[in-house]
N, C-alpha and C positions, 0 to 999 in steps of 0.2 A: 487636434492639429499637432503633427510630429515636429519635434523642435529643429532648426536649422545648424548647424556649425558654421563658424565660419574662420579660417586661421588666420591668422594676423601674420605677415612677411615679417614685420620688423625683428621677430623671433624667430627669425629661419636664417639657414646658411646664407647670407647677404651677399656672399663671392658666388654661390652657384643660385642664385635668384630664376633663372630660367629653369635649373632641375626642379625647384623648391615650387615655381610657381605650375607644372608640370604635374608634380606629384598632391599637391590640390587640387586639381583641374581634375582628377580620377576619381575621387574619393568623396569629395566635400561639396557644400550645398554653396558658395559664398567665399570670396576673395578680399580680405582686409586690409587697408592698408594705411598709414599711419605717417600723417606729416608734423613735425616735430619740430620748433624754431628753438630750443631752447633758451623758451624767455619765458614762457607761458605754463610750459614743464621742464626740467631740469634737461633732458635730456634731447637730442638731435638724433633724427632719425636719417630719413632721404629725401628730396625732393620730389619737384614734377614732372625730371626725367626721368626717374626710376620708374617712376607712376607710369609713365608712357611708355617705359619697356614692357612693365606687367599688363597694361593693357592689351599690345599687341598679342601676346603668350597665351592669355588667359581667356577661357573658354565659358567661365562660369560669371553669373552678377559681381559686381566689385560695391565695398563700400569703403569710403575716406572717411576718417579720423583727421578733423583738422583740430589741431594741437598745436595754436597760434596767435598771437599777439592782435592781431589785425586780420580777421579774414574776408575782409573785402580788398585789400590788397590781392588775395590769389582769388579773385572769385574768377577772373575771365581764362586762368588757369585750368581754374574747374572744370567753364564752360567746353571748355577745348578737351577734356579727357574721357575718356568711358565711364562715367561714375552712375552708377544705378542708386547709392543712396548715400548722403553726403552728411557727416555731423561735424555741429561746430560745438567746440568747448566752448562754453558761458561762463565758469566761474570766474576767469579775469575780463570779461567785459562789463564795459560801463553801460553800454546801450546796444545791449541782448535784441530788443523788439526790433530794432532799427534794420543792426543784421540780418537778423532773419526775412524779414520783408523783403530786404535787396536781392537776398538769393533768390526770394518764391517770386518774387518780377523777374526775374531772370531765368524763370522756367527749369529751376533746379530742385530736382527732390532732397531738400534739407530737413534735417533731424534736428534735434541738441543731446549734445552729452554734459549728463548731471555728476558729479563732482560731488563727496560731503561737503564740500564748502556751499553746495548748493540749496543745500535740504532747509538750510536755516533763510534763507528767501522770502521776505512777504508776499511779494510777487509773483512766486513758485506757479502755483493753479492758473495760473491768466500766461506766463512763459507754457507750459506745458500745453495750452489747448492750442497753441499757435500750430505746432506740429503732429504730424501721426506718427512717427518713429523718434523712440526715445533708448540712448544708450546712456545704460547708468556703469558708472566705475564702479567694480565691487574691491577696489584697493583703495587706500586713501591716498589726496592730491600728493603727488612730491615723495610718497614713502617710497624710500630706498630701498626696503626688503619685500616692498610688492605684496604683503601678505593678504590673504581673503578676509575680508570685515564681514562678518554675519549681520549685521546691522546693515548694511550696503545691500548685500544680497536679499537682506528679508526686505527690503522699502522695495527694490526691484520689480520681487514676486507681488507684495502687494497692490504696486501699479500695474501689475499684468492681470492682476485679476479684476482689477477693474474694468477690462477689456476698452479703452478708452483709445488706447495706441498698441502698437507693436514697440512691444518690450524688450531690449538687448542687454545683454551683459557683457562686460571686459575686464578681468584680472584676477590673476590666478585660478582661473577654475580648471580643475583637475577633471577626469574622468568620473572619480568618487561621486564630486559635487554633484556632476552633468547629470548622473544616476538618480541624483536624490530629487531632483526638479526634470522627471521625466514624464511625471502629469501637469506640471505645474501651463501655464499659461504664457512664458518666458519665448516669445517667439527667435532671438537668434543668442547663439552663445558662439562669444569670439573667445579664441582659444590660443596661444601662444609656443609656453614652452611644454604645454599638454600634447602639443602636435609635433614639435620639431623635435625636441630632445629624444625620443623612441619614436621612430612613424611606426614602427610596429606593432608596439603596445595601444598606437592611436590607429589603428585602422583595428584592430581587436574593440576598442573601448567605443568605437563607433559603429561597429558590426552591431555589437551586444546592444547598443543602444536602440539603433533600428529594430533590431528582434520584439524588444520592452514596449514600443512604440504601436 
């Protein structure tokens, strides 16, 4: 199975959103995008209008990063948008099952995204079979400098080889990394400022990769 990309908007020119979502729609397998309360994570991203402009634009599957306090507050949000695959962060909820449930009655393809604050969880294995699509942080919650945690990334690979779910990653993964997990079993790798910061060197790094592949 060749692994997927998928870029993440919140790391692209945010003023030319319609070029940015354009120049993914050519190239890339998967459309990222990322809502951000900042309460839940440090930082605020965009909304469900932004979402609903990318929607329109965009050619390829989308998936949402809900990065929020309360995600049944936007679930009917949700229902109303193009979302082909939907994760909610668990490490600041109290009642993860409950969630999750709401969404899958509500005929929504929901994920969780795993957090290190997660891994320490008794109730980890019994969360995890809830869903088939798991995106794990390979940065830790809240860091500032965003850096790639090899610990993050190997629990990742380990749960992809389990073949149990579709295994995702998000943060900082470079080109280098994507090279080095191009047997691995890591079904989608969301990519940020790997994509935006040179599209050049990333349609080079994702040429090369397809080649490996």
């Amino acid at each position: 199975m060749s692994i997927r990309f998928s870029p993440s908007i919140a790391s692209s020119d945010i003023l030319n959103v319609a070029r940015e979502v354009r120049f993914v729609n050519n190239y890339f397998d998967d459309i990222h995008l990322d809502v951000a309360d900042g309460a839940a994570v440090n930082e605020i991203s965009f909304g469900f209008k932004m979402c609903g402009k990318v929607c329109e634009i965009a050619k390829l599957p989308i998936s949402l990063h809900l990065e929020v306090m309360d995600p049944l507050r936007y679930m009917e949000q949700v229902k109303k948008g193009r979302f082909d695959q939907v994760f909610i962060q668990i490490d600041c909820l109290p009642d993860t099952e409950r969630v999750i449930r709401t969404y899958q009655r509500n005929g929504i393809s929901v994920g969780i995204n795993l957090s290190n604050l997660d891994l320490k969880r008794t109730n980890l294995e019994e969360i995890l079979d809830m869903t088939e699509h798991i995106l794990v942080n390979t940065t830790y919650h809240n860091d500032p400098r965003q850096i790639l945690r090899n610990d993050m990334l190997e629990y990742a690979v380990g749960l992809s080889n389990r073949k149990e779910h579709k295994v995702w990653i998000d943060g900082a993964i470079d080109w280098k990394t994507a090279e080095s997990l191009k047997s691995s079993n890591i079904y989608t790798i969301v990519m940020g400022r790997a994509v935006f910061e040179d599209r050049d060197k990333a349609i080079r790094g994702l040429n090369h990769l397809r080649k490996l592949q």
